[in-house]
Steps between C-alpha positions, in 0.01 A plus 500: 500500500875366448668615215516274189777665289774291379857564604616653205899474454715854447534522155705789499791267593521313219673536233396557085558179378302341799229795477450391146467139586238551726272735242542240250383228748180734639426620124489071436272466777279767395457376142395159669281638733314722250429203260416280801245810588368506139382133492342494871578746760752474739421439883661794610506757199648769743816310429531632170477851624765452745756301226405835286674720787777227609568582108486861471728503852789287305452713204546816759775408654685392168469776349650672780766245502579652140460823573789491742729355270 
């Protein structure tokens, strides 16, 4: 069976300010996809499991961003 993960970029390149930018973006997407989820379901509602780690993963590596400061 061939592998169906996406190519996830290296976020540990990255800077803060473009770290942030991306969590803001994914939290936006999240809040649409949970109301879209509350008035019918979604096609695919795995998707909103895997925005929930994409999330926690930004959050992860800005805090060690900070922490380094």
């Amino acid at each position: 069976m061939a592998d169906k993960k996406k190519p996830t970029q290296d976020l540990s390149v990255l800077g803060a300010a473009e770290l942030q930018k991306e969590l803001h973006q994914a939290l936006d997407k999240r809040a649409k996809m949970e109301f879209q989820h509350n008035v019918a379901p979604l096609k695919n509602p795995l998707e909103l499991r895997h925005l929930r780690r994409e999330i926690a993963r930004l959050k992860t590596y800005l805090h060690q961003k900070e922490a380094a400061k």
